[in-house]
C-alpha positions in Angstrom: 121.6 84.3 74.9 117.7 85.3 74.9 115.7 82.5 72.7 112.4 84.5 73.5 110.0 83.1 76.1 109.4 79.8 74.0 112.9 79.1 74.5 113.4 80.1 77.8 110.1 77.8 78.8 111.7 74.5 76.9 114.6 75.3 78.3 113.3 75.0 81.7 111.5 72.1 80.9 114.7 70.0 80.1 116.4 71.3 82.7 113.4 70.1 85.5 113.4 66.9 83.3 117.1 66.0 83.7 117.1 67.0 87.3 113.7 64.7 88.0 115.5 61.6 87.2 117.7 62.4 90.7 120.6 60.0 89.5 123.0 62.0 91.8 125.4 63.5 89.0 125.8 67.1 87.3 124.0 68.1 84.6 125.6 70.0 81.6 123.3 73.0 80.1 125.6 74.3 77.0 123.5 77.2 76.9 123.0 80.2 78.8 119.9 80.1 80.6 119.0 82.0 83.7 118.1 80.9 87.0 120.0 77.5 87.3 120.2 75.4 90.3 123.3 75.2 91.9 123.2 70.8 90.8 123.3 72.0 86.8 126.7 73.0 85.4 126.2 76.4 83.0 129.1 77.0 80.2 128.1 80.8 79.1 128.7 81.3 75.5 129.8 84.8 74.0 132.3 85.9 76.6 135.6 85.8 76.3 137.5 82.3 75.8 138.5 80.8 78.7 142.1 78.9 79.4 141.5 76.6 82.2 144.8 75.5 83.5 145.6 71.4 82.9 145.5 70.5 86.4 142.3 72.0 87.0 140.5 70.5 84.3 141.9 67.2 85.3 140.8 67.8 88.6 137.3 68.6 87.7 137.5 65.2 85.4 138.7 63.1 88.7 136.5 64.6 91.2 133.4 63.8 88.7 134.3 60.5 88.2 135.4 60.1 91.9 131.2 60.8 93.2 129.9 59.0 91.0 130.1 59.9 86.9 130.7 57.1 84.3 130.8 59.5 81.2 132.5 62.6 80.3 132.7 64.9 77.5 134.6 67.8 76.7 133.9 71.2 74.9 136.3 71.3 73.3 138.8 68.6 72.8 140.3 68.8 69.2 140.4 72.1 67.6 139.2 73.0 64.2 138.6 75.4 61.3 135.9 76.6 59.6 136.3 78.1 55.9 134.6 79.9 52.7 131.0 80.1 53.2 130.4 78.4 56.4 132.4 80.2 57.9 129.8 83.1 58.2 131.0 85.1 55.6 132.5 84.6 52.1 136.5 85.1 52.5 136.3 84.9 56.2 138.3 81.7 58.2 137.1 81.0 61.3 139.8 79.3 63.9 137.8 77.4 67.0 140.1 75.8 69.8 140.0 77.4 72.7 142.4 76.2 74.6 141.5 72.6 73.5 144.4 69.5 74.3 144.4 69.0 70.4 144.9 72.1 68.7 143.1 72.5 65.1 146.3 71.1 62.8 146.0 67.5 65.4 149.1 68.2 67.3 148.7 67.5 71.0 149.2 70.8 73.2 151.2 70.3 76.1 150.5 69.5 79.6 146.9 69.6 78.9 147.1 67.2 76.8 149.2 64.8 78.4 147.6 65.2 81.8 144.4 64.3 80.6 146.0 61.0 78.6 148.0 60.3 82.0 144.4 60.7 83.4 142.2 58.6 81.4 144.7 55.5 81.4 144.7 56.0 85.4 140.8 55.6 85.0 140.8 52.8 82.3 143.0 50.2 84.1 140.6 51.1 87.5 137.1 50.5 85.2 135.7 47.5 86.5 135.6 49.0 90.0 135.0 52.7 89.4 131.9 51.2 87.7 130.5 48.3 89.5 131.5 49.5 93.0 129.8 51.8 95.4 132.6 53.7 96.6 132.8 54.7 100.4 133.6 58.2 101.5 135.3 59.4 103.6 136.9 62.7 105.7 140.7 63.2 105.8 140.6 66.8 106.7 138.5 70.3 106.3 139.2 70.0 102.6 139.8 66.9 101.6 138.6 63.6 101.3 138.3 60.2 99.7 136.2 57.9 97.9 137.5 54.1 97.7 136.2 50.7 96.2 137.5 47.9 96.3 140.9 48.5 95.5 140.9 52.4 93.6 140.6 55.6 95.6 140.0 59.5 94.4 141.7 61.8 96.9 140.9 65.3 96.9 142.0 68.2 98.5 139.1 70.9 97.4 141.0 73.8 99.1 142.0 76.3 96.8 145.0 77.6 98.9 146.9 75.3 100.3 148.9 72.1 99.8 148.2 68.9 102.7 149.7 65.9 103.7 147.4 63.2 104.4 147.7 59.8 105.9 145.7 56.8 104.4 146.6 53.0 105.5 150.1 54.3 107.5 151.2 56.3 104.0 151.9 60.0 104.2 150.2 61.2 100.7 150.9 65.1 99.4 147.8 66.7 97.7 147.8 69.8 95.7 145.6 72.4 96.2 142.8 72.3 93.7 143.6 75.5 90.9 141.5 78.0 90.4 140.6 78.0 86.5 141.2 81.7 85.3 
Protein backbone atom coordinates (compact mmCIF):
# COMPACT_ATOMS: atom_id res chain seq x y z
CA UNK A 1 0.00 0.00 0.00
CA UNK A 2 1.80 3.47 -0.68
CA UNK A 3 0.35 6.17 2.07
CA UNK A 4 2.68 8.82 0.47
CA UNK A 5 5.89 9.86 2.24
CA UNK A 6 3.88 11.11 5.36
CA UNK A 7 2.76 7.78 5.88
CA UNK A 8 5.63 5.85 5.14
CA UNK A 9 7.70 8.33 7.78
CA UNK A 10 4.88 7.56 10.68
CA UNK A 11 5.04 4.43 9.79
CA UNK A 12 8.62 4.07 10.48
CA UNK A 13 8.29 5.98 13.45
CA UNK A 14 5.98 3.25 15.23
CA UNK A 15 7.72 0.68 13.93
CA UNK A 16 11.34 2.12 15.64
CA UNK A 17 9.07 2.95 18.64
CA UNK A 18 7.72 -0.59 19.29
CA UNK A 19 11.04 -2.13 18.56
CA UNK A 20 12.93 0.56 21.21
CA UNK A 21 11.02 -0.81 24.03
CA UNK A 22 13.32 -4.31 23.42
CA UNK A 23 10.75 -6.51 25.38
CA UNK A 24 11.94 -9.60 23.44
CA UNK A 25 8.64 -10.50 21.51
CA UNK A 26 7.39 -9.95 17.74
CA UNK A 27 5.80 -7.12 16.66
CA UNK A 28 2.68 -7.15 14.39
CA UNK A 29 2.68 -4.35 11.43
CA UNK A 30 -0.92 -5.01 9.69
CA UNK A 31 0.12 -2.95 7.03
CA UNK A 32 2.47 -3.14 4.21
CA UNK A 33 5.40 -1.21 4.75
CA UNK A 34 8.78 -1.64 3.21
CA UNK A 35 11.98 -2.29 4.71
CA UNK A 36 11.04 -4.24 7.87
CA UNK A 37 13.43 -5.83 10.28
CA UNK A 38 13.47 -9.34 10.33
CA UNK A 39 12.01 -8.95 14.58
CA UNK A 40 8.49 -7.28 12.99
CA UNK A 41 5.96 -9.69 11.61
CA UNK A 42 4.43 -8.05 8.12
CA UNK A 43 0.71 -9.35 6.98
CA UNK A 44 0.62 -7.86 3.27
CA UNK A 45 -2.76 -6.80 2.36
CA UNK A 46 -4.26 -7.03 -1.31
CA UNK A 47 -2.82 -10.39 -2.41
CA UNK A 48 -4.50 -13.23 -2.66
CA UNK A 49 -6.15 -14.80 0.58
CA UNK A 50 -4.18 -17.07 2.23
CA UNK A 51 -5.37 -20.68 3.91
CA UNK A 52 -2.82 -21.46 6.52
CA UNK A 53 -3.16 -25.01 7.39
CA UNK A 54 -4.50 -25.67 11.34
CA UNK A 55 -1.50 -27.12 12.53
CA UNK A 56 0.58 -24.44 11.35
CA UNK A 57 -1.25 -21.76 12.84
CA UNK A 58 -1.25 -23.56 16.02
CA UNK A 59 2.22 -23.92 15.82
CA UNK A 60 3.05 -20.37 15.31
CA UNK A 61 0.48 -19.73 18.38
CA UNK A 62 2.65 -22.36 20.65
CA UNK A 63 6.03 -21.39 19.63
CA UNK A 64 5.04 -17.48 20.47
CA UNK A 65 3.83 -18.24 23.62
CA UNK A 66 6.54 -20.88 24.21
CA UNK A 67 9.61 -17.56 24.03
CA UNK A 68 7.97 -15.50 25.76
CA UNK A 69 4.39 -13.94 24.41
CA UNK A 70 1.44 -13.46 26.95
CA UNK A 71 -1.13 -12.06 24.28
CA UNK A 72 -2.28 -13.11 21.04
CA UNK A 73 -4.66 -11.96 18.42
CA UNK A 74 -5.83 -13.20 15.38
CA UNK A 75 -6.73 -11.64 11.89
CA UNK A 76 -9.17 -13.11 11.41
CA UNK A 77 -10.98 -15.29 13.83
CA UNK A 78 -14.80 -15.04 13.21
CA UNK A 79 -15.90 -14.32 9.79
CA UNK A 80 -18.40 -11.76 8.69
CA UNK A 81 -20.45 -9.87 6.13
CA UNK A 82 -20.68 -6.63 5.07
CA UNK A 83 -23.97 -5.32 3.20
CA UNK A 84 -26.00 -2.35 1.28
CA UNK A 85 -23.97 0.77 1.42
CA UNK A 86 -21.05 -0.17 3.46
CA UNK A 87 -20.33 -2.61 1.62
CA UNK A 88 -18.56 -0.29 -1.06
CA UNK A 89 -21.20 -0.07 -3.36
CA UNK A 90 -25.09 0.05 -3.29
CA UNK A 91 -26.32 -3.70 -4.07
CA UNK A 92 -22.95 -5.12 -3.54
CA UNK A 93 -22.35 -7.93 -0.38
CA UNK A 94 -19.19 -8.21 0.74
CA UNK A 95 -18.25 -11.90 2.40
CA UNK A 96 -14.77 -11.50 4.66
CA UNK A 97 -13.43 -14.84 6.33
CA UNK A 98 -10.61 -15.96 4.97
CA UNK A 99 -10.09 -18.98 6.15
CA UNK A 100 -11.07 -17.83 9.65
CA UNK A 101 -12.01 -20.95 12.57
CA UNK A 102 -15.53 -19.30 12.76
CA UNK A 103 -16.91 -18.86 9.47
CA UNK A 104 -19.28 -15.64 8.93
CA UNK A 105 -22.87 -17.59 9.84
CA UNK A 106 -20.83 -18.65 13.65
CA UNK A 107 -20.42 -22.17 12.83
CA UNK A 108 -16.94 -23.48 13.94
CA UNK A 109 -14.85 -24.72 10.78
CA UNK A 110 -13.13 -27.80 11.40
CA UNK A 111 -9.84 -28.69 12.50
CA UNK A 112 -8.91 -25.15 12.65
CA UNK A 113 -11.19 -24.56 14.85
CA UNK A 114 -10.84 -27.24 17.23
CA UNK A 115 -7.06 -27.22 17.24
CA UNK A 116 -6.89 -23.89 18.28
CA UNK A 117 -9.77 -24.57 21.29
CA UNK A 118 -7.62 -27.93 22.05
CA UNK A 119 -4.80 -25.26 22.09
CA UNK A 120 -5.88 -22.52 24.22
CA UNK A 121 -7.36 -24.89 27.09
CA UNK A 122 -3.66 -26.64 26.90
CA UNK A 123 -2.46 -22.91 27.58
CA UNK A 124 -5.12 -21.84 30.13
CA UNK A 125 -4.79 -24.78 32.69
CA UNK A 126 -0.61 -24.02 32.32
CA UNK A 127 -1.21 -19.88 33.02
CA UNK A 128 0.14 -19.34 36.22
CA UNK A 129 3.52 -20.74 35.08
CA UNK A 130 3.64 -19.74 31.36
CA UNK A 131 3.24 -16.25 32.99
CA UNK A 132 5.16 -15.93 36.17
CA UNK A 133 8.05 -18.28 35.22
CA UNK A 134 11.18 -17.66 33.29
CA UNK A 135 11.29 -20.66 31.18
CA UNK A 136 14.68 -22.45 30.55
CA UNK A 137 15.74 -23.45 27.11
CA UNK A 138 16.99 -25.89 25.96
CA UNK A 139 18.61 -28.06 22.69
CA UNK A 140 17.19 -31.48 21.84
CA UNK A 141 18.43 -31.63 18.38
CA UNK A 142 19.40 -29.48 15.07
CA UNK A 143 15.69 -28.46 14.99
CA UNK A 144 14.22 -28.73 17.89
CA UNK A 145 14.03 -27.64 21.24
CA UNK A 146 12.34 -26.87 24.53
CA UNK A 147 11.42 -24.25 26.88
CA UNK A 148 10.18 -25.51 30.47
CA UNK A 149 9.06 -23.85 33.87
CA UNK A 150 8.18 -25.18 36.49
CA UNK A 151 6.12 -27.83 35.61
CA UNK A 152 4.89 -26.87 31.48
CA UNK A 153 7.20 -27.35 28.61
CA UNK A 154 6.82 -26.12 24.66
CA UNK A 155 8.62 -28.62 22.40
CA UNK A 156 9.32 -27.74 19.06
CA UNK A 157 10.63 -29.32 16.21
CA UNK A 158 11.15 -26.09 13.61
CA UNK A 159 12.26 -28.46 10.80
CA UNK A 160 10.05 -28.25 8.04
CA UNK A 161 10.81 -31.83 6.57
CA UNK A 162 10.92 -34.24 8.84
CA UNK A 163 9.29 -35.96 11.77
CA UNK A 164 11.90 -36.67 15.26
CA UNK A 165 11.76 -38.56 18.21
CA UNK A 166 13.05 -36.95 21.12
CA UNK A 167 13.87 -38.06 24.61
CA UNK A 168 13.04 -35.65 27.64
CA UNK A 169 13.18 -37.13 31.49
CA UNK A 170 13.63 -41.11 30.06
CA UNK A 171 10.26 -40.51 27.67
CA UNK A 172 10.53 -41.06 23.95
CA UNK A 173 8.30 -37.95 22.56
CA UNK A 174 7.31 -37.85 18.58
CA UNK A 175 7.22 -34.29 17.03
CA UNK A 176 5.85 -33.27 13.81
CA UNK A 177 7.50 -31.39 11.52
CA UNK A 178 6.50 -27.78 11.64
CA UNK A 179 3.96 -27.13 8.16
CA UNK A 180 4.72 -24.90 5.78
CA UNK A 181 1.60 -22.47 5.55
CA UNK A 182 0.64 -22.28 1.75
Amino acid sequence: MNHGEPGNRYAAWAMQTAISQNIGVPWIMCQQYVGLPESVVSNFWGGKVSHRPAEDIAFSVAHFFQKGGSVNNYYMYHGGTNVGRTAGGLFITTSYDYDAPIDEYGLPRNPKWGHLKDLHRAIKLCEQVVLNSEPINWSLGPSQEADAGACAAFLANKDNKTDMIVAVSKRLISLACMVKGG
